[in-house]
N, C-alpha and C positions, 0 to 999 in steps of 0.2 A: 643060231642067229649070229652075224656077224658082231664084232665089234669096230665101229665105225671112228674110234677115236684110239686104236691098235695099231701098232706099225705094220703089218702086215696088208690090212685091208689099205692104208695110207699107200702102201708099195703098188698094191695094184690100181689102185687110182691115179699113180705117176705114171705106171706103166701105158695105162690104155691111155693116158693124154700123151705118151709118148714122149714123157722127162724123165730115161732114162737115165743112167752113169755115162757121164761124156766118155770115161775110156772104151766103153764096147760100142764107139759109135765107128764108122769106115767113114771118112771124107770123098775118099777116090770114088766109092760105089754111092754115097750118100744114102749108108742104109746102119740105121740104129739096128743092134741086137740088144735082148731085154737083160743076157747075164754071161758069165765067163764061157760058158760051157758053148754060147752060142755064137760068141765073138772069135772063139777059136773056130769054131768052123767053117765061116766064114772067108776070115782069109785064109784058107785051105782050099777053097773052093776054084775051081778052073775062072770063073769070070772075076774073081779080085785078084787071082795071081797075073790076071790076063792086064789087066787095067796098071795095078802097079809096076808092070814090066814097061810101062809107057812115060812112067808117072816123071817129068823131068825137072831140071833147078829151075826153071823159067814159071813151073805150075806151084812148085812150091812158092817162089816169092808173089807167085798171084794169091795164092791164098790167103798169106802174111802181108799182103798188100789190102785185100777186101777186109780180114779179119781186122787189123787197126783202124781203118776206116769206119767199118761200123761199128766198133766201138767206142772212136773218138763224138760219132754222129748222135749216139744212145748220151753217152752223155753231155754233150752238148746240148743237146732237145729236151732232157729233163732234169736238169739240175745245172745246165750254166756255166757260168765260174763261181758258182759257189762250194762249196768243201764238203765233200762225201768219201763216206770210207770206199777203197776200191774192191775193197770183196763184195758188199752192199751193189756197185757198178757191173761187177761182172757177175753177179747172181741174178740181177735183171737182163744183163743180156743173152745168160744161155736158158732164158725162160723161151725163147722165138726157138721154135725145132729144128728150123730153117738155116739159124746161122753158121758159120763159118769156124769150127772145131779147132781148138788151140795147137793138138794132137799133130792138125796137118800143115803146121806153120813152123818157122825156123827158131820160136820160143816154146821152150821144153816145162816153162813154168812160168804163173803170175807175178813173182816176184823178175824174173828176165824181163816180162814185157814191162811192168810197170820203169823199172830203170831206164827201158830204153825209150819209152816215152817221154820221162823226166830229162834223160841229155839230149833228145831232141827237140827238147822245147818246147810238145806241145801238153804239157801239162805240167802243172807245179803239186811240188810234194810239201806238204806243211813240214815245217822245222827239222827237214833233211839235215840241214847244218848241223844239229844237235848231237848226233851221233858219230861218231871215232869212226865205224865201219858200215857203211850201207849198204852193203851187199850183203851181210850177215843178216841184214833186218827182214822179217816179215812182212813186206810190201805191201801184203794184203790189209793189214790192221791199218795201215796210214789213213790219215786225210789226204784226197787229189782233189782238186779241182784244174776243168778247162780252162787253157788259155785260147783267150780269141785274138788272132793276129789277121782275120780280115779286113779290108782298106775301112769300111764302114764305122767298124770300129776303133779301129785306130784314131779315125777322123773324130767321133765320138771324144774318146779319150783326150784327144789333144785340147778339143773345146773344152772341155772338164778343166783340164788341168791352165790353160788359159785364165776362164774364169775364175778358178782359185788365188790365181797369180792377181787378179783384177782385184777381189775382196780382200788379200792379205796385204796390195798396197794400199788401198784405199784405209782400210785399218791404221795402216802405219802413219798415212796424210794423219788422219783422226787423231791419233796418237800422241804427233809432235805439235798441231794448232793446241791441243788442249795442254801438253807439256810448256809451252810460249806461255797459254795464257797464264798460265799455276803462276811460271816465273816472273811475268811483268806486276801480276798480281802484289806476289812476295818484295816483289824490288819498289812498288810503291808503298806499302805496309812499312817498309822500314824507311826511307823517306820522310814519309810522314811521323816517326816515331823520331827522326833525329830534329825534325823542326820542331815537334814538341818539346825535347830537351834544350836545344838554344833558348827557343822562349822564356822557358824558365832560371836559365842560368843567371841575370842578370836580378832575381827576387834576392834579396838577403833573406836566410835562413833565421828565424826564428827561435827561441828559447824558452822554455815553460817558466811563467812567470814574470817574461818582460810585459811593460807598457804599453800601450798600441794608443795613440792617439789618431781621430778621427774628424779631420776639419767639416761639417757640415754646411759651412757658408758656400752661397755659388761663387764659383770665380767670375769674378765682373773686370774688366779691364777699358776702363775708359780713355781716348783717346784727347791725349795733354795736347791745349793749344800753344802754340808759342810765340807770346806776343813780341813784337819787336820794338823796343823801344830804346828813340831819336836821343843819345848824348848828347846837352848843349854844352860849349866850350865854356872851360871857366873862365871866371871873370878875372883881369889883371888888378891886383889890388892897390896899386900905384896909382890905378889910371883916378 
């Protein structure tokens, strides 16, 4: 009885789904072989030697033309511009039987093509900067994520970034009304703190132990009349 969790029985359930090892695949013929023995035979064979004698620079850059294409398209439709490792991207894309073999394109390796994706701008590599030598790196371990430079989104974007611009002034409005009001605040507080001190300036200070006299009469102030009264001339005492 088989063992269904064996590598062996696993091998041949790739093979009959026909997820072979990309290198024994032919692009020219579009015909997977299952292992070495049978990949060599193959291009031995009169109708691949007959195809590849055809094969010219024009079909090559169509292939490295479809090939980034649909890869830029797989990730874009399922992951975005959000950040996925690129071995993770290109193990879901050579799940399709269908696509388009690294093999028959002018990049000899996933760390070629990821680079040349990154200087062409249509993808961003996380913290590339980080590293002395990026060609040295393992491309495949990074994080990428798509860059979208369609008009749609651009337009998107700018609105974004508009808006941003809109709440960070409107903040700073908020900002300076309430930084006025803190200081007009502050500038009457001490105002008022210097009219209390004059007030006081003029009390004579006190001593423990003096006197304090307290008039409790009310002050009444009555208004004096003033009568006027007619000098008669004196008398001549001669007369």
């Amino acid at each position: 009885m088989s063992d269904y969790s064996s590598a062996k029985f696993l091998s041949k359930q790739m093979k009959a789904r026909g997820l072979q090892k990309l290198r024994f695949y032919c692009q020219v013929c579009m015909k997977q072989c299952r292992d070495d023995n049978g990949f060599k035979s193959h291009i031995k064979s009169p109708s691949h030697l007959k195809k590849i004698s055809q094969v010219t620079t024009e079909d090559i850059d169509k292939y490295t033309a479809q090939f980034e294409s649909d890869f830029l398209t797989l990730l874009r439709v399922n992951h975005g511009e959000k950040l996925i490792a690129a071995n993770k991207v290109y193990n879901e894309f050579i799940q399709d039987r269908d696509h388009i073999h690294m093999n028959s394109t002018q990049f000899t390796s996933l760390n070629k093509f990821i680079q040349h994706l990154s200087k062409e701008g249509k993808i961003r590599i996380q913290n590339l900067d980080d590293f002395d030598k990026p060609e040295n790196i393992e491309m495949g371990s990074l994080l990428i994520s798509y860059v979208d430079t369609s008009g749609s989104n651009t337009v998107r974007k700018q609105q974004l970034e508009d808006i941003e611009k809109l709440e960070k002034a409107d903040q700073e409005v908020k900002s300076y009304i309430l930084r006025k009001q803190i200081e007009a605040g502050l500038k009457a507080a001490k105002t008022q703190n210097q009219a209390d001190t004059s007030d006081t300036e003029g009390l004579t200070a006190l001593k423990v132990g003096d006197d304090i006299t307290i008039d409790l009469k009310p002050s009444t102030k009555k208004n004096k009349v003033h009568k006027k009264i007619k000098r008669k001339p004196a008398k001549n005492m001669f007369d």
